[in-house]
N, C-alpha and C positions, 0 to 999 in steps of 0.2 A: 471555450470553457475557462474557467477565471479559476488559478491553482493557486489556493492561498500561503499554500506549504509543499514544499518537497525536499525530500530525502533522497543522500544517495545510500544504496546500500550494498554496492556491486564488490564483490568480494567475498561476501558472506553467505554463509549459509545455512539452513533452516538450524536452529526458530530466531536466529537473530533479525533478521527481515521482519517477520512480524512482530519482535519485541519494539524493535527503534520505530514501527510504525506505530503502534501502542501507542509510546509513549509521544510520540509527537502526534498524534489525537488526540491526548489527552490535553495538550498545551492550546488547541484550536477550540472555538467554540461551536454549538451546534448547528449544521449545513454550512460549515465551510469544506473545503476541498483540500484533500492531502495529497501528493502523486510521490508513489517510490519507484525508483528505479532501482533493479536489481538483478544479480547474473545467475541466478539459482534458477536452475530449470524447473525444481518443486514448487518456486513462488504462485505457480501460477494458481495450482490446488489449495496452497495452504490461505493461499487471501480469499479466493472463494469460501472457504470452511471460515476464514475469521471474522469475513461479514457477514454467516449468516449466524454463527455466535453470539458476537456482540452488536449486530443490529447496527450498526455504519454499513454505508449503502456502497455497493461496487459499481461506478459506474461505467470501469471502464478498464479492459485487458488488453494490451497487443506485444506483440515483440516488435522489435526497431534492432536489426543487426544480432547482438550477442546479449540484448538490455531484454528483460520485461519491465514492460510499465503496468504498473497499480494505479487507479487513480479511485481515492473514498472518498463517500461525505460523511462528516460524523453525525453521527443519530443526533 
């Protein structure tokens, strides 16, 4: 899968994870790929709830160690 954009966002915690994704969505154009990496164990809910919000696709959830990875296309 071809990540046009990634974030790191490990350290933080809810809602900053989906603000800095926000806005680095915003910077990408539509059906490109964003992936965050982040250490919040909430991430995993709250990105579910933000793609179906605002309509960027989730395609993709896993942990890797202590990381969740996000990975969205923007609408």
């Amino acid at each position: 899968m071809q990540i046009d954009k990634e974030i790191d966002t490990r350290g933080l915690n809810c809602p900053l994870p989906i603000l800095k994704a926000k806005k680095a969505l915003a910077e990408l154009y539509s059906g490109q790929v964003l992936k965050v990496v982040s250490t919040d164990a909430g991430s995993m809910r709250d990105f579910q709830a933000f793609a179906k919000q605002t309509g960027n696709e989730l395609l993709d959830q896993h942990t890797l160690n202590t990381d969740y990875i996000h990975v969205l296309r923007r609408r």
